[in-house]
MMTF fields as JSON, N, C-alpha, C and O atoms, coordinates in Angstrom:
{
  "mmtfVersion": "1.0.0",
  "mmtfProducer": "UNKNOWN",
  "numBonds": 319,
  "numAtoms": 320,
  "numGroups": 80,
  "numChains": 1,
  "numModels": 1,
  "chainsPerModel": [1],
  "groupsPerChain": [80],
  "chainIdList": ["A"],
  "bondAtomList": [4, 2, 8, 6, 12, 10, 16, 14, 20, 18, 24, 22, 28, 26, 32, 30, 36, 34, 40, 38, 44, 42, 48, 46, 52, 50, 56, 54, 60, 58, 64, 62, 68, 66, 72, 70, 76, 74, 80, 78, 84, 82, 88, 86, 92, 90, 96, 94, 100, 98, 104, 102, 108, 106, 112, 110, 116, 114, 120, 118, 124, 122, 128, 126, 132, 130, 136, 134, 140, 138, 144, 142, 148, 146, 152, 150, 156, 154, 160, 158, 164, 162, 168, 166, 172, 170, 176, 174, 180, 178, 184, 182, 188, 186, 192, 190, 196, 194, 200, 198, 204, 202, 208, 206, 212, 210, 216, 214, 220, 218, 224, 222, 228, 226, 232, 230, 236, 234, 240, 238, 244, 242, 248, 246, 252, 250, 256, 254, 260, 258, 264, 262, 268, 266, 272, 270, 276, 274, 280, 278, 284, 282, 288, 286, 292, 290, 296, 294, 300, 298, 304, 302, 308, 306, 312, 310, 316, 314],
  "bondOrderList": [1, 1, 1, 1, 1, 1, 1, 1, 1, 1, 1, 1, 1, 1, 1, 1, 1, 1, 1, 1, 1, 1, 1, 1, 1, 1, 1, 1, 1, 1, 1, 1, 1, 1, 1, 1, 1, 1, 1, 1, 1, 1, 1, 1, 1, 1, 1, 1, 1, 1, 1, 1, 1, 1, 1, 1, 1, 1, 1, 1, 1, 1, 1, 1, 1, 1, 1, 1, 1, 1, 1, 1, 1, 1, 1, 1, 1, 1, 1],
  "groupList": [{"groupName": "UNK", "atomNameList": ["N", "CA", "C", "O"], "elementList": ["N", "C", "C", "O"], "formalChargeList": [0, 0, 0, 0], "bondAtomList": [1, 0, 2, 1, 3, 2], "bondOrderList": [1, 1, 2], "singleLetterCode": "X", "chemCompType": "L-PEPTIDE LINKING"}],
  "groupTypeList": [0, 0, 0, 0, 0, 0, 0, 0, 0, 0, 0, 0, 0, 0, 0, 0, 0, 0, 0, 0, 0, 0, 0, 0, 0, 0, 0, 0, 0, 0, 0, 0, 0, 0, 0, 0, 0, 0, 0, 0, 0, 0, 0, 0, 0, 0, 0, 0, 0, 0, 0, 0, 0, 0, 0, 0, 0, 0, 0, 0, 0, 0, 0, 0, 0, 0, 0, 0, 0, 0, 0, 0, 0, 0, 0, 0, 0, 0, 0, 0],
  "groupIdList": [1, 2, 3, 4, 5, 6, 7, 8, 9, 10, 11, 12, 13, 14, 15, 16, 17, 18, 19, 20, 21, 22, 23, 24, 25, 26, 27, 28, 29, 30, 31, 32, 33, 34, 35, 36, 37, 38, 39, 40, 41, 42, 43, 44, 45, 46, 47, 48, 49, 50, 51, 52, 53, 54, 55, 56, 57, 58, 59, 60, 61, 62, 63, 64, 65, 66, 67, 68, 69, 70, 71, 72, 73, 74, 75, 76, 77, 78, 79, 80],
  "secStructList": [7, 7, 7, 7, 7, 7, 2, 2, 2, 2, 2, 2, 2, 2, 2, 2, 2, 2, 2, 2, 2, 2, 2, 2, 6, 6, 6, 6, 6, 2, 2, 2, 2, 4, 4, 4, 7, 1, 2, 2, 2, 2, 2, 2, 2, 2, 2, 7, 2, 2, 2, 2, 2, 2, 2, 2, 2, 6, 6, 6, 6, 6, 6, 7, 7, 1, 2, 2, 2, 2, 2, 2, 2, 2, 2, 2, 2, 2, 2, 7],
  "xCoordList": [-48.061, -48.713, -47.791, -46.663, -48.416, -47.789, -47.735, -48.663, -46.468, -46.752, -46.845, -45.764, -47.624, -47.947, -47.218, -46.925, -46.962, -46.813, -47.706, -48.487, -47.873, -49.069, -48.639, -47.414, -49.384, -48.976, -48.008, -47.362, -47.856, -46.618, -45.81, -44.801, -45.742, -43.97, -43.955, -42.92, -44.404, -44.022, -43.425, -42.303, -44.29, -43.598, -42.195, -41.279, -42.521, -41.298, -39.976, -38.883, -39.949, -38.913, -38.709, -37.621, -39.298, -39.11, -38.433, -37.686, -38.593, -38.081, -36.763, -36.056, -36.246, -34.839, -34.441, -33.341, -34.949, -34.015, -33.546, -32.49, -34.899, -34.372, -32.983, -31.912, -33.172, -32.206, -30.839, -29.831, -30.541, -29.71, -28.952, -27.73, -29.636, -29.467, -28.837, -28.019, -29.387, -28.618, -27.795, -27.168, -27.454, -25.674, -24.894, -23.679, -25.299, -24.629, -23.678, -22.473, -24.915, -24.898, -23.99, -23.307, -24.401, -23.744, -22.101, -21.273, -21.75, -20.133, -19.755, -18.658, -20.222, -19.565, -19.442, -18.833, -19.906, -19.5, -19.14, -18.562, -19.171, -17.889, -16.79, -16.192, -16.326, -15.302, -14.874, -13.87, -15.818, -15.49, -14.632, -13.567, -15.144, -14.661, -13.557, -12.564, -13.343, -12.114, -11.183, -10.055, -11.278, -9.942, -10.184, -9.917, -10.584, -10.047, -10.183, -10.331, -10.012, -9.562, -8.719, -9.218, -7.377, -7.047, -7.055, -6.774, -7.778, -8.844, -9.409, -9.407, -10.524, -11.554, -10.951, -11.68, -9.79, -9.167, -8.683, -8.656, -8.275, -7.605, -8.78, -8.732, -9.693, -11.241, -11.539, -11.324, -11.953, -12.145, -10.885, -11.23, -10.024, -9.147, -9.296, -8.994, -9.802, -9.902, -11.394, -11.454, -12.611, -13.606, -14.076, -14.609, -13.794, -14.227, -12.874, -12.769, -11.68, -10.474, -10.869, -10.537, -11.407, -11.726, -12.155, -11.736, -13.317, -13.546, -12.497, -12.63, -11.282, -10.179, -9.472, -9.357, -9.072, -8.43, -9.032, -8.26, -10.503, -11.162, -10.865, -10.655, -10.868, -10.646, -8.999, -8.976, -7.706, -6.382, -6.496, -6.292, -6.715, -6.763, -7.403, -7.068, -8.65, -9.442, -8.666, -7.971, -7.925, -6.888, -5.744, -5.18, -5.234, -3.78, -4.045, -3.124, -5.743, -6.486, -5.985, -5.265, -6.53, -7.004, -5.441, -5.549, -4.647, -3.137, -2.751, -1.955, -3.613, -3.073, -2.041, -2.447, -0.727, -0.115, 0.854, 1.635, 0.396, 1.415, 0.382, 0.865, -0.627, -2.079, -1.881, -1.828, -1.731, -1.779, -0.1, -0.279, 1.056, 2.045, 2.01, 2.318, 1.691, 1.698, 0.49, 1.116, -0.406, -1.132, -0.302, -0.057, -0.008, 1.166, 1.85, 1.644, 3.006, 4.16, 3.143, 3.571, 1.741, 1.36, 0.674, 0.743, 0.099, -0.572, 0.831, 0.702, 2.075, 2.948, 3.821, 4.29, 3.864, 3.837, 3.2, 3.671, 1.834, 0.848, 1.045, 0.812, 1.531, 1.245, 2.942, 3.141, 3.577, 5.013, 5.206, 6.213],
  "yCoordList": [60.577, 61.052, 60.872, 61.363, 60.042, 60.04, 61.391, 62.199, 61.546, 62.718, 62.865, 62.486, 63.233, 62.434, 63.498, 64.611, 63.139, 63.914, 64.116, 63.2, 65.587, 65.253, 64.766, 64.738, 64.26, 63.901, 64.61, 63.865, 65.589, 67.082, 66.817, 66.624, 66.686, 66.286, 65.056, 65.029, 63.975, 62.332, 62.613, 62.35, 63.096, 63.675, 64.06, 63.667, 65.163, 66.052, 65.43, 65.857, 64.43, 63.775, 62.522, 62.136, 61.63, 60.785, 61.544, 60.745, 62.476, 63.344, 63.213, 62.58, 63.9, 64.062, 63.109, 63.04, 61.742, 60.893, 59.94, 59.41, 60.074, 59.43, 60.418, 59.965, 61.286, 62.4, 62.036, 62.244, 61.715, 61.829, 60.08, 59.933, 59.264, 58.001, 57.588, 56.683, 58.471, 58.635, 59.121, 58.849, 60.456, 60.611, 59.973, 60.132, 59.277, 58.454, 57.435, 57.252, 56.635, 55.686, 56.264, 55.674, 57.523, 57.968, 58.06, 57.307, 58.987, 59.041, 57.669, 57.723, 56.814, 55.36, 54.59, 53.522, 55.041, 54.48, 55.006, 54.328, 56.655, 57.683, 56.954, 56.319, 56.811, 56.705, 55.094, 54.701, 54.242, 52.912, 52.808, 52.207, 53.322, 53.46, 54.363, 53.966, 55.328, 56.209, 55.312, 55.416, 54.463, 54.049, 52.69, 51.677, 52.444, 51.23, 51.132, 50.223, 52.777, 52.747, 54.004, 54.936, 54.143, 55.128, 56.447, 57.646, 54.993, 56.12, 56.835, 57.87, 56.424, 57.179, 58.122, 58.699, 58.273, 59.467, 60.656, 61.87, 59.793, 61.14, 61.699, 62.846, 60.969, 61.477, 62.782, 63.983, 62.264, 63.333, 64.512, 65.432, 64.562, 65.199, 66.369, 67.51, 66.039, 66.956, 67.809, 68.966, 67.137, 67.272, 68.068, 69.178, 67.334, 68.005, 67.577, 66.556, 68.908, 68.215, 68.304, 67.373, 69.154, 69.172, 68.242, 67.941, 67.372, 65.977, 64.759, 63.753, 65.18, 64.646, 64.92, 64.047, 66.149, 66.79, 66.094, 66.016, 65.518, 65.235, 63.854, 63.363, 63.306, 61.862, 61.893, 61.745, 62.097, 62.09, 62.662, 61.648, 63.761, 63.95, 63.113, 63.129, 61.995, 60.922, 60.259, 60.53, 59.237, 58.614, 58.584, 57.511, 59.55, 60.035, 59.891, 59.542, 60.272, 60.574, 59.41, 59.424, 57.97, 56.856, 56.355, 55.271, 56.607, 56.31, 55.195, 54.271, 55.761, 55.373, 56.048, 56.623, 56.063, 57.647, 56.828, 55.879, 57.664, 57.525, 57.71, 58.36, 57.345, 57.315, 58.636, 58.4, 60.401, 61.061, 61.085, 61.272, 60.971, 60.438, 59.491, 59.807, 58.678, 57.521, 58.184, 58.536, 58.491, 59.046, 59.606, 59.108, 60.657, 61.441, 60.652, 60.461, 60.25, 59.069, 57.579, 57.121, 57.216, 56.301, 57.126, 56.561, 58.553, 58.497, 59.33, 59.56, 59.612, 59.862, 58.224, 58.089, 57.294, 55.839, 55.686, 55.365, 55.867, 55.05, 55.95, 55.453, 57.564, 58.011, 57.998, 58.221, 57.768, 56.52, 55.033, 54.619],
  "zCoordList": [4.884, 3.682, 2.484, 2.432, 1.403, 0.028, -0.588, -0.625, -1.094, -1.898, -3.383, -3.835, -4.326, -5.606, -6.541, -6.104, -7.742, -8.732, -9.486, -9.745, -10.15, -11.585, -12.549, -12.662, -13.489, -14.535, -15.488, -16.225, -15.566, -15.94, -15.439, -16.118, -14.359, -13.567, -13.936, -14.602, -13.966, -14.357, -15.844, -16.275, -16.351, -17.964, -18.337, -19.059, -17.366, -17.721, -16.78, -17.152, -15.554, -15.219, -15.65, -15.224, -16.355, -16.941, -18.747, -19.311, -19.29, -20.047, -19.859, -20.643, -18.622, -18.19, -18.12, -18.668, -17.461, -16.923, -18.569, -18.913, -19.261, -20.891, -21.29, -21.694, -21.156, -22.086, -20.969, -21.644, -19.969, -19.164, -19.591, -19.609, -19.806, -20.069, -21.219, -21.381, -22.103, -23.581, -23.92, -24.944, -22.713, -23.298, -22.278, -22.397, -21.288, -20.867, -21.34, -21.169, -22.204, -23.15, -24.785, -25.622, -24.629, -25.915, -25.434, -25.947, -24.474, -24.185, -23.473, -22.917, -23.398, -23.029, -24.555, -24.614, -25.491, -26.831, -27.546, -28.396, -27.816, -28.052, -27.443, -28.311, -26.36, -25.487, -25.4, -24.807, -26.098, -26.579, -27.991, -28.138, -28.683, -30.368, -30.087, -30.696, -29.471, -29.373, -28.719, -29.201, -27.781, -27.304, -28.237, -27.59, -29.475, -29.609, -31.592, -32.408, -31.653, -33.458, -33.298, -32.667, -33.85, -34.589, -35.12, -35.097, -35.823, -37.152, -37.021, -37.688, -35.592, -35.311, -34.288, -33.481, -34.3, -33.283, -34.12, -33.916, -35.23, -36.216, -37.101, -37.546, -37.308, -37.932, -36.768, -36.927, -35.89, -34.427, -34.19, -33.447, -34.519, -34.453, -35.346, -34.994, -36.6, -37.691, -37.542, -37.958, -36.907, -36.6, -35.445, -35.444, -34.525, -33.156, -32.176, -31.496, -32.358, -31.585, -29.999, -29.266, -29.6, -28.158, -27.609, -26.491, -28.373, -27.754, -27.576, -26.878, -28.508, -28.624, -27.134, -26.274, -27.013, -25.97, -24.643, -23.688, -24.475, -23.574, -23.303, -22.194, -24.356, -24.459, -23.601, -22.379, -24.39, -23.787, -22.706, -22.039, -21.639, -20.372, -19.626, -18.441, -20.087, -19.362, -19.56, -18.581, -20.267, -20.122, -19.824, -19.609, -19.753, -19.089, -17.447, -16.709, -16.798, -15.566, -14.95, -13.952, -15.803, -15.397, -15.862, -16.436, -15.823, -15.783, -17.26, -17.424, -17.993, -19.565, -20.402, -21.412, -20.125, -20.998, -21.96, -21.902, -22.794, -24.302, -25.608, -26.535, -25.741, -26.329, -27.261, -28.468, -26.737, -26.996, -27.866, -29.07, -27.585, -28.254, -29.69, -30.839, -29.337, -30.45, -31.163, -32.162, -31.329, -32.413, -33.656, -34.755, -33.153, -34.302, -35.593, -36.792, -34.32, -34.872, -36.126, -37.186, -35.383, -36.014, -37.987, -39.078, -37.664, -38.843, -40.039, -41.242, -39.15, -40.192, -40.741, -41.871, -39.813, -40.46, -41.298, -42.39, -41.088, -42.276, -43.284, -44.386, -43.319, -44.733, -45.699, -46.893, -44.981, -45.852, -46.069, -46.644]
}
């Protein structure tokens, strides 16, 4: 025996699976632009530092370290 959905559940899980897809898609390009500007780290920094904080522990995870270091050192360079 097939078991069917009503039309309410097709709705409402096709609902989720859009909404689930999009921040997927959203923190894989957060997390694109963060590892590959600066700028857009020290913008985020001033903004929303926790997403910052999230970002350097995922990369430190995945055995990237210094990232959280060189930030500092780079935006007191650029402002001399």
């Amino acid at each position: 025996m097939a078991c069917t959905l009503d039309p309410l559940a097709k709705k409402i899980f096709k609902g989720v699976l859009l909404a689930e897809l999009v921040g997927i898609f959203g923190a894989y390009f957060l997390f694109k632009k963060m590892n590959t500007s600066q700028g857009f780290r020290q913008t985020m920094s001033k903004k929303f530092p926790f997403i910052l904080k999230v970002y350097y522990k995922s990369t430190e995870h995945s055995g990237m370290y210094g990232i959280r270091e060189q930030d500092p050192e780079k935006r007191l360079n650029s402002k001399n």
